[in-house]
C-alpha positions as CSV (number, residue, x, y, z in Angstrom):
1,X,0.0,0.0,0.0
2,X,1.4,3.9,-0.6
3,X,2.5,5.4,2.5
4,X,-0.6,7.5,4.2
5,X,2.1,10.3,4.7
6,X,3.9,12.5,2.0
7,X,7.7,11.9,2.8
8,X,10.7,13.9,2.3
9,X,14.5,13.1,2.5
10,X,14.1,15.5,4.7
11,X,12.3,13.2,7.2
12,X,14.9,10.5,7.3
13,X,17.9,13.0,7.0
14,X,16.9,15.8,9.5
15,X,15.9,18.9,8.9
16,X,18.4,20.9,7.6
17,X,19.3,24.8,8.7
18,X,17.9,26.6,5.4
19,X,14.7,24.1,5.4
20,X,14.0,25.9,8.9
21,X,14.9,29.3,7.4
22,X,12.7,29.3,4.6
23,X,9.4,27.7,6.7
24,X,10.5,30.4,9.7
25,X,10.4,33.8,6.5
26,X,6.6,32.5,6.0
27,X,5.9,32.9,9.8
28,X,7.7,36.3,9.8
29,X,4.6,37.8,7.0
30,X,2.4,35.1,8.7
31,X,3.1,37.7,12.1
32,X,4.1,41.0,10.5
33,X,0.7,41.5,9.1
34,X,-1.6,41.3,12.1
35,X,0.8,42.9,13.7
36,X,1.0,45.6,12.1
37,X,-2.9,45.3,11.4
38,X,-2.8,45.6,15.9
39,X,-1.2,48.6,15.4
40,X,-2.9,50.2,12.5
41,X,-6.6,49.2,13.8
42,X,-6.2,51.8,16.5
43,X,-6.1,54.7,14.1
44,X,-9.7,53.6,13.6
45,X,-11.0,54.3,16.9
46,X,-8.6,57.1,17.5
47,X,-8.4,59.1,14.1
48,X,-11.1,57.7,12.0
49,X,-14.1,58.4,14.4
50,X,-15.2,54.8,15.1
51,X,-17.6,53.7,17.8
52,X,-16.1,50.9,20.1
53,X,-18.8,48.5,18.9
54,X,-17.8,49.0,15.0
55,X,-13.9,48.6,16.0
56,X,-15.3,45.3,17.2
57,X,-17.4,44.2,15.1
58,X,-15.1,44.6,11.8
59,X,-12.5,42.5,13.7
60,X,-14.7,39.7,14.5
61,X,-17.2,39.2,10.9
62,X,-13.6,38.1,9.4
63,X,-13.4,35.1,11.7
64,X,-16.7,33.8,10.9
65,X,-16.0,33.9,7.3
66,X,-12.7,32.3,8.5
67,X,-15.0,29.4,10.2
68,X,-16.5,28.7,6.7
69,X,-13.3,29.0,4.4
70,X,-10.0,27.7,6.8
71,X,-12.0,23.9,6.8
72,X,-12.5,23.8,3.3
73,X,-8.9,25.3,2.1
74,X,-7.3,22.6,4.6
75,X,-9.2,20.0,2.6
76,X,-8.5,21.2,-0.7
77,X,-4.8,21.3,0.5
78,X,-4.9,17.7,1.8
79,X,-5.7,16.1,-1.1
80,X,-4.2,18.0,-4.0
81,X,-2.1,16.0,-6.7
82,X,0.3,17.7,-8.2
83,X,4.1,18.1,-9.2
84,X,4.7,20.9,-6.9
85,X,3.3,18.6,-3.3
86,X,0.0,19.7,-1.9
87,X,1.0,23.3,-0.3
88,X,3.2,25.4,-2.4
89,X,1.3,26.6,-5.0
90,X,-1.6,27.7,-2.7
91,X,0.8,29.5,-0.6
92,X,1.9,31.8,-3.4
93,X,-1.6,32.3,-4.5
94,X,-2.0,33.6,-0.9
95,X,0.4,35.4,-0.4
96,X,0.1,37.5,-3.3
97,X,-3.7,37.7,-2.9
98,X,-3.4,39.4,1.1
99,X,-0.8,41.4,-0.2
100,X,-2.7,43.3,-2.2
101,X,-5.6,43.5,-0.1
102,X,-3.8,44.3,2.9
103,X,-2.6,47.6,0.8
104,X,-6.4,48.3,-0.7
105,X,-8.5,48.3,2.7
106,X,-6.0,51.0,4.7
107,X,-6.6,53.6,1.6
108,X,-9.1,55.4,4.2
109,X,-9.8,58.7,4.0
110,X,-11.5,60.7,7.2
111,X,-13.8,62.8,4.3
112,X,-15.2,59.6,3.5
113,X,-17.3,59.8,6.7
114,X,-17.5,56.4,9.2
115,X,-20.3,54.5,7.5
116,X,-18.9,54.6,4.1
117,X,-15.4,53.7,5.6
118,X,-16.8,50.9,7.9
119,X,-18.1,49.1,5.0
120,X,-15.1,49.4,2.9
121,X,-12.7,48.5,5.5
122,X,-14.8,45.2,6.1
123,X,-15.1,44.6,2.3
124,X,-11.6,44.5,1.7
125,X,-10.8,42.9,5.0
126,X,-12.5,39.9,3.6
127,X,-10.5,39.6,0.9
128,X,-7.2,40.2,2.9
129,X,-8.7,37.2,5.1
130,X,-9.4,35.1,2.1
131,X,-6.0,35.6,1.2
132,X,-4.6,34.7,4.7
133,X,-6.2,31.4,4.7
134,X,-5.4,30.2,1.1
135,X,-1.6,31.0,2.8
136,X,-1.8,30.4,6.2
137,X,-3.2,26.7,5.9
138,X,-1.5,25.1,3.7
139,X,1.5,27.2,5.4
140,X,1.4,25.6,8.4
141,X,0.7,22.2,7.4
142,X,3.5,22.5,6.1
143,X,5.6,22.9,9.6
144,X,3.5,19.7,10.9
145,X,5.3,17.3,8.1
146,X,8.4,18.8,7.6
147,X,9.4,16.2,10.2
148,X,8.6,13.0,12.3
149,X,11.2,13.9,15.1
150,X,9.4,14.7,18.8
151,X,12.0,16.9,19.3
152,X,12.8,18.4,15.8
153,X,9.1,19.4,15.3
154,X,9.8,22.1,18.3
155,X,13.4,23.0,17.1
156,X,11.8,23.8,13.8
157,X,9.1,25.9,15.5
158,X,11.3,27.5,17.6
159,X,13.3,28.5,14.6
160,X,10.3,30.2,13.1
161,X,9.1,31.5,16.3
162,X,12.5,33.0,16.6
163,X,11.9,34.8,12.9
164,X,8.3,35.6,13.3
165,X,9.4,37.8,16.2
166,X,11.4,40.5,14.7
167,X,7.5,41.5,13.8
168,X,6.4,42.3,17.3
169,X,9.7,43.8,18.0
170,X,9.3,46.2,14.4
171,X,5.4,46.8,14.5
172,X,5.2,48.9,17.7
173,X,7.0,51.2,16.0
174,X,4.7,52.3,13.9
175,X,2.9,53.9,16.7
176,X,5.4,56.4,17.0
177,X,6.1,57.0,13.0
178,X,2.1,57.2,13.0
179,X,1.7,60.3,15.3
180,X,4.9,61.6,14.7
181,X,3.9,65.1,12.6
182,X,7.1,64.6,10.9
183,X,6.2,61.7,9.6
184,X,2.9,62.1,8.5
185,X,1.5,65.8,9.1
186,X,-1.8,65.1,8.2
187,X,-2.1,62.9,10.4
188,X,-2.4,59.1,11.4
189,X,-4.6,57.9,8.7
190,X,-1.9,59.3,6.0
191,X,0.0,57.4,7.9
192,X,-1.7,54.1,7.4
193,X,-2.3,54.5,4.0
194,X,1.5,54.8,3.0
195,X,2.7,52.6,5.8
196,X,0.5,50.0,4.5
197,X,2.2,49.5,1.5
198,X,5.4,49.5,3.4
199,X,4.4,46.3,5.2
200,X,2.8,45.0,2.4
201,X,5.5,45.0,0.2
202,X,8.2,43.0,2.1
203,X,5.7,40.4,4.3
204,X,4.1,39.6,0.4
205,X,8.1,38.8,-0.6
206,X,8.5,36.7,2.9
207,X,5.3,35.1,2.3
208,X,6.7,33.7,-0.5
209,X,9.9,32.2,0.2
210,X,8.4,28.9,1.5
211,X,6.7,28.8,-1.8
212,X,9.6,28.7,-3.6
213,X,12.3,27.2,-1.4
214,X,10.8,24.4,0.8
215,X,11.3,21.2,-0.7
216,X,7.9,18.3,-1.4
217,X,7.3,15.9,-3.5
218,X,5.1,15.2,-6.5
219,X,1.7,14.2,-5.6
220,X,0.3,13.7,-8.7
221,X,0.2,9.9,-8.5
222,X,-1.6,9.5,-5.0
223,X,-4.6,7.5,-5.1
224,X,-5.6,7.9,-1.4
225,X,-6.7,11.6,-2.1
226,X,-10.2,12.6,-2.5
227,X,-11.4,14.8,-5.9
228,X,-11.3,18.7,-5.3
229,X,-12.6,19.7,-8.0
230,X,-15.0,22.9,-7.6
231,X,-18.3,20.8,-7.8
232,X,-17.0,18.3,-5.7
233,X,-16.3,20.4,-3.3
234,X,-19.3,22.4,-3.4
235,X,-21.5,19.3,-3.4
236,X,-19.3,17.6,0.0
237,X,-19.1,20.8,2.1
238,X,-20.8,19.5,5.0
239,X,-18.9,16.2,4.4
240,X,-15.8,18.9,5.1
241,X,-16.9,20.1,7.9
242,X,-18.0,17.1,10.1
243,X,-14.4,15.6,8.7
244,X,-12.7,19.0,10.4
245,X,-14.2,18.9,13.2
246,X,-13.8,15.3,13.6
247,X,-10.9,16.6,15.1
248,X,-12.5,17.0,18.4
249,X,-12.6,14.2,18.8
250,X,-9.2,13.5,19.5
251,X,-8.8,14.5,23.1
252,X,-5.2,16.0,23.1
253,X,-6.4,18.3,20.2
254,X,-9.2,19.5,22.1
255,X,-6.4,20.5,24.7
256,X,-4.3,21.9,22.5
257,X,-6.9,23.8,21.0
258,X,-8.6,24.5,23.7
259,X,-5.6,26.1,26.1
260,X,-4.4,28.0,22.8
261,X,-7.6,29.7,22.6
262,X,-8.0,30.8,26.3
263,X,-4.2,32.5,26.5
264,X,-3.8,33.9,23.3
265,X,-7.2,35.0,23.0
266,X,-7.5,36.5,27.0
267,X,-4.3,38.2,26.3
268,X,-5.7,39.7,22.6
269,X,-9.0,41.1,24.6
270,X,-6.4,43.5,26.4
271,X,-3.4,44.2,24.0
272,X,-4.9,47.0,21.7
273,X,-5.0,48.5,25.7
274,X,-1.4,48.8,25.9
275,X,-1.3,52.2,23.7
276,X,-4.6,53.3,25.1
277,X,-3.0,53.1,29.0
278,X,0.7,54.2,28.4
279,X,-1.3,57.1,26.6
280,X,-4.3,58.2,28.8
281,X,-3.0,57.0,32.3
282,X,0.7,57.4,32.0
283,X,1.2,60.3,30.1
284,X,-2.7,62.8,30.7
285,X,-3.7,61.8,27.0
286,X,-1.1,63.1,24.8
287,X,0.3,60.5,22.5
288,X,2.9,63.1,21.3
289,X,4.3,63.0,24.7
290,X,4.0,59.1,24.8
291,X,6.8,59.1,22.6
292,X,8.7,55.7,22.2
293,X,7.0,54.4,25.1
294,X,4.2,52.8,23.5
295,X,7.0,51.1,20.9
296,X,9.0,50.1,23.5
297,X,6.7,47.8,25.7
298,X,5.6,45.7,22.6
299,X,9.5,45.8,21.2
300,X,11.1,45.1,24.3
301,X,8.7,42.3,24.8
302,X,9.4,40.9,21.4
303,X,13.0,40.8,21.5
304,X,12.8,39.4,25.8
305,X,10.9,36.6,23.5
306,X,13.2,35.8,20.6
307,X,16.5,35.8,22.8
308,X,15.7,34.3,26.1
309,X,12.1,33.3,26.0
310,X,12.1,30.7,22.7
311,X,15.6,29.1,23.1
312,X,14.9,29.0,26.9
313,X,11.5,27.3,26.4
314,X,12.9,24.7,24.0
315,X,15.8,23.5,25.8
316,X,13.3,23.2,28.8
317,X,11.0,20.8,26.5
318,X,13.9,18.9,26.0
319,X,14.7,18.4,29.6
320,X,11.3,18.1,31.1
321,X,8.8,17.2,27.6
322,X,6.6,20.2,26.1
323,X,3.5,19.8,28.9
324,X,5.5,20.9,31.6
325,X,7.6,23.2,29.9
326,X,4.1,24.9,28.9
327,X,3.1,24.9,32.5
328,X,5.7,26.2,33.8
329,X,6.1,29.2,30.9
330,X,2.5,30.3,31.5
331,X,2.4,30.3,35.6
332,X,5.5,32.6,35.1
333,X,3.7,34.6,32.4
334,X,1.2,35.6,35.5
335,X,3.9,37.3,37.8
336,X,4.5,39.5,34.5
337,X,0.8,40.4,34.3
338,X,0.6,41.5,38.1
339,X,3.3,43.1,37.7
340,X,2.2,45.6,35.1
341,X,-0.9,46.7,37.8
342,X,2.0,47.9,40.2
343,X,4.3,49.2,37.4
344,X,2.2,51.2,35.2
345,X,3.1,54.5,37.0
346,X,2.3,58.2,36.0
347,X,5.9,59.7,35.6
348,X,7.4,56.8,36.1
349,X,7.0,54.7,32.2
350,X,10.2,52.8,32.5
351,X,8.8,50.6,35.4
352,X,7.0,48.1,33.2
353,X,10.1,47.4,31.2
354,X,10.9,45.4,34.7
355,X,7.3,43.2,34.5
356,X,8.2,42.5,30.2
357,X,10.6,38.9,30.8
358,X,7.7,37.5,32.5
359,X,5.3,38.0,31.0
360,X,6.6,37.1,27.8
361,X,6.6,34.3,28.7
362,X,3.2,33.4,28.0
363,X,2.6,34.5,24.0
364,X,6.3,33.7,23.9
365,X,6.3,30.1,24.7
366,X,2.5,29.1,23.7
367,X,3.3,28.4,19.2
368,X,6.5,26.8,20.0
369,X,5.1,24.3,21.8
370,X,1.7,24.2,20.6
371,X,2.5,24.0,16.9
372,X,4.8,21.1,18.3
373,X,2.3,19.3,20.3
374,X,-0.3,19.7,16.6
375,X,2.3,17.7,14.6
376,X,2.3,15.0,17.4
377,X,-1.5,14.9,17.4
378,X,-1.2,14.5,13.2
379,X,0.2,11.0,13.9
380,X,-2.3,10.2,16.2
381,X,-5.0,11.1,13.6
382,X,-3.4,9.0,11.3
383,X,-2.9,5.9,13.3
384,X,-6.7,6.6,14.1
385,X,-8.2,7.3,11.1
386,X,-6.1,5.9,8.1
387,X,-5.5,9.9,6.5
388,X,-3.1,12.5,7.0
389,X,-4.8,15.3,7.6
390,X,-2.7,18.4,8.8
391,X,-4.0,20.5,6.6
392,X,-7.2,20.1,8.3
393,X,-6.2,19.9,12.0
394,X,-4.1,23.0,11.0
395,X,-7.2,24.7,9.9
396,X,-9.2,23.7,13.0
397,X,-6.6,24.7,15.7
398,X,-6.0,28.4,13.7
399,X,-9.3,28.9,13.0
400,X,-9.7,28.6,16.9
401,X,-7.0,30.7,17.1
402,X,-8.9,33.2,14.5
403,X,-12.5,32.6,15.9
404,X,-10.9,33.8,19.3
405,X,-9.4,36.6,18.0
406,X,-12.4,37.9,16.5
407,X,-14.4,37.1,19.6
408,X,-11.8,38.8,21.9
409,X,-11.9,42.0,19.4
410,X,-15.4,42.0,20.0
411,X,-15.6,41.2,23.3
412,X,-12.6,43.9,23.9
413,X,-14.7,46.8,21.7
414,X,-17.8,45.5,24.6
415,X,-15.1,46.0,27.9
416,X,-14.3,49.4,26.0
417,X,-18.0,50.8,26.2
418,X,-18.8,48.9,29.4
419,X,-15.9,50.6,31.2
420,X,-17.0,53.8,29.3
421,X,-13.8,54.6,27.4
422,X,-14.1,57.7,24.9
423,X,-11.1,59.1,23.2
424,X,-12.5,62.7,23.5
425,X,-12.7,62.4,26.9
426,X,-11.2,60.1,28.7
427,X,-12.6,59.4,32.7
428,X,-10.0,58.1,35.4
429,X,-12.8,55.4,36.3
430,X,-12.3,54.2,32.5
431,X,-8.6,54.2,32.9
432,X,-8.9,52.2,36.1
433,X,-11.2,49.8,34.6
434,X,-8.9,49.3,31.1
435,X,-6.5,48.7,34.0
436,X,-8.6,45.7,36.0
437,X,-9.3,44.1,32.8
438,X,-5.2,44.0,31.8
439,X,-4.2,42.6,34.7
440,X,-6.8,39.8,35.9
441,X,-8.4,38.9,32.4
442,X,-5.1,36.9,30.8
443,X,-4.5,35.6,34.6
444,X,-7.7,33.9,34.1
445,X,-6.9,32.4,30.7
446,X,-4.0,31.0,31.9
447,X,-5.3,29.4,35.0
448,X,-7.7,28.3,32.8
449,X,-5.3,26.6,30.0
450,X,-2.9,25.0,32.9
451,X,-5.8,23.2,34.1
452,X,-6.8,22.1,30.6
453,X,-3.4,20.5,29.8
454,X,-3.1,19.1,33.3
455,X,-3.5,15.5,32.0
456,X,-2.2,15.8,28.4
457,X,-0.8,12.7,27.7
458,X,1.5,12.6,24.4
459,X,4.8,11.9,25.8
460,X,8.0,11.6,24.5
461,X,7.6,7.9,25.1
462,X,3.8,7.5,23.4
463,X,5.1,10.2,20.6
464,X,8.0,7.3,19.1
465,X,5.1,4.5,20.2
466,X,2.6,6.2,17.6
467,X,5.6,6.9,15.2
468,X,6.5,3.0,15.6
469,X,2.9,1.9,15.3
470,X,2.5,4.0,12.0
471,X,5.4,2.8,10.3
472,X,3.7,-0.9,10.7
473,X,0.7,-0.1,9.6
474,X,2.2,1.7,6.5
475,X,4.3,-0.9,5.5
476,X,0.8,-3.1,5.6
């Protein structure tokens, strides 16, 4: 019988340095843009005249479109034959597609008035979206089979981890270049509309690189793969779906999955507060006196992240396996976050540099070792079901990821309004709620996501039992 799994020399041979490289560029533009889009999306509430509500709501319709088109790109991706493997083609497609999206939907213009720019935003946010799935799927899939090695799956993720990085250490930056009046004198949402193009340019070019460099095989003589052809997949989309979410079945995935969505998802309700509370409560509402401060928490963060926190994290899943490295990573990620209650001080801004190693931490460790932990669950799925599927289970754990972004946008435009937060006037009581909300809410996810792994089971030990099992029942 063929083997289940598309193999690489690369799976017998190791990994090699500019194999990690190339998959780590596609995690840099798979960062940079919503990174930048964290950034950027601010201008809307700030500049642009949205209501809370409407900054939420444009940031969460994207993630149900996302629930409709990450399951069926992650089929599609799974079983395409052709000479180029099953991913590369589709993540040049994407890339180019978001690219030019990304560019279109940031040509606002305050004239334009906030209905018609709400509905253009959203409009081209789709397609951006669109474009980020038909990338970002078959994109990390490819991480998952790149390799069979327990250990090597998290060297490789840690290697893109370490690249995607330099995004959240550049992207806070353009808070500063955006309400600098030497940058942009007109004002912030000039400066989206030229920085947009900026980011655009180069994350397209990254995007693209694993694409063209990382090696896979032909697949146009498979016979295990289903037809994708357009009515085909028209006519078996709710065949797609209960196949995705089949996935939940597997208990360790709904872990994974599960304590994903809870940390990076608590800590996304809060972020887009960082700016709003260096501004308002440390520095009386003037971002021009902010200066570099804003910048500096989310770079200083980032680069605590790619030199201590990833290679720190992944020697510790080495020592003591990736559950308890986890655990212990996010318990220290809550020191960090009660920290920055104490240390954001009026007069004082340099204080919270001293709460940033801990709590990186959290974010820091959580797609090393998760993205890990997936490609260990793909084996399982195979030994269970007969298919390899990581397109899929890649679509179902991001589209959590994305789902929970969109809910935690929304859900972070409600704690806006209920805390009564208005950029023309800004109250202390909504300062000191923003506050309350930055501090306990991610505490909770993570107490919640510790107790969720708590029994994960997918040891080193069961990892090369699966891996043995598999190889019988291939050669079968």
């Amino acid at each position: 019988m063929q083997e289940l799994a598309s193999s690489s020399p690369s799976k017998s041979q190791g990994v090699s340095l500019g194999q990690k490289v190339a998959f780590g560029f596609g995690m840099l533009a798979n960062q940079m843009f919503p990174a930048a889009l964290g950034v950027f999306i601010i201008v809307l509430v700030q500049d642009l005249g949205f209501a809370a509500m409407l900054w939420g709501i444009i940031q969460f319709l994207p993630r149900i479109f996302d629930a409709i088109t990450d399951p069926i790109m992650g089929f599609i991706s799974d079983n395409t034959r052709s000479k180029y493997g099953r991913r590369r083609q589709y993540v040049f497609i994407g890339a180019l597609l978001m690219g030019i999206a990304y560019i279109a939907m940031w040509q606002l213009h305050k004239g334009d008035g906030v209905v018609y720019n709400f509905i253009y935003f959203l409009s081209w946010s789709l397609v951006f979206y669109l474009g980020l799935t038909i990338f970002s799927v078959p994109y990390v899939a490819m991480g998952y089979e790149i390799s069979e090695d327990f250990h090597e799956r998290t060297e490789i993720m840690a290697v893109a981890q370490f690249i995607g990085q330099w995004a959240w250490v550049i992207a806070p930056w353009f808070w500063v270049i955006l309400y600098d009046p030497a940058w942009f004198p007109e004002g912030a949402d000039q400066g989206v509309r030229d920085l947009s193009i900026w980011v655009a340019i180069p994350c397209t070019l990254f995007a693209l690189i694993p694409a063209l460099f990382i090696k896979s095989e032909s697949t146009l003589d498979r016979t295990d793969f289903l037809p994708i052809s357009f009515k085909q997949v028209t006519s078996s989309v709710r065949d797609i779906f209960t196949s995705a979410f089949e996935a939940f079945r597997i208990k360790q995935f709904r872990q994974i999955a599960g304590a994903t969505f809870l940390i990076f998802n608590s800590f996304n309700v809060i972020a887009a507060y960082t700016f709003l509370i260096i501004v308002h409560y440390l520095f009386n509402s003037d971002p021009a006196s902010a200066g570099n401060w804003p910048a500096l928490h989310g770079s200083v963060g980032a680069l605590v992240t790619t030199f201590l926190v990833i290679p720190l994290v992944t020697r510790m899943s080495k020592r003591m396996g990736k559950k308890k490295a986890f655990i212990v990573s996010q318990l220290i990620s809550i020191i960090g976050y009660v920290l920055f209650w104490f240390l954001f001080v009026p007069g004082k801004p340099y204080l919270f540099l001293y709460a940033l190693p801990f709590h990186s931490f959290g974010i820091g460790s959580l797609f090393t070792i998760m993205m890990s932990m997936t490609a260990d669950v793909c084996d399982l799925d195979e030994l269970q079901t007969g298919k390899r599927r990581e397109g899929v289970l890649g679509a179902v754990y991001w589209w959590m990821v994305k789902l929970g972004f969109g809910i935690a946008a929304l859900l972070g435009g409600t704690i806006l309004s209920l805390v009564g937060f208005d950029a023309s006037n800004v109250t202390e009581s909504a300062v000191t709620g923003m506050r309350l909300f930055y501090t306990f809410l991610p505490i909770a996810g993570v107490v919640g996501a510790v107790l969720i792994m708590k029994n994960y089971d997918i040891t080193e030990a069961r990892a090369e039992e699966i891996k043995a099992e598999l190889m019988k029942k291939r050669a079968n």
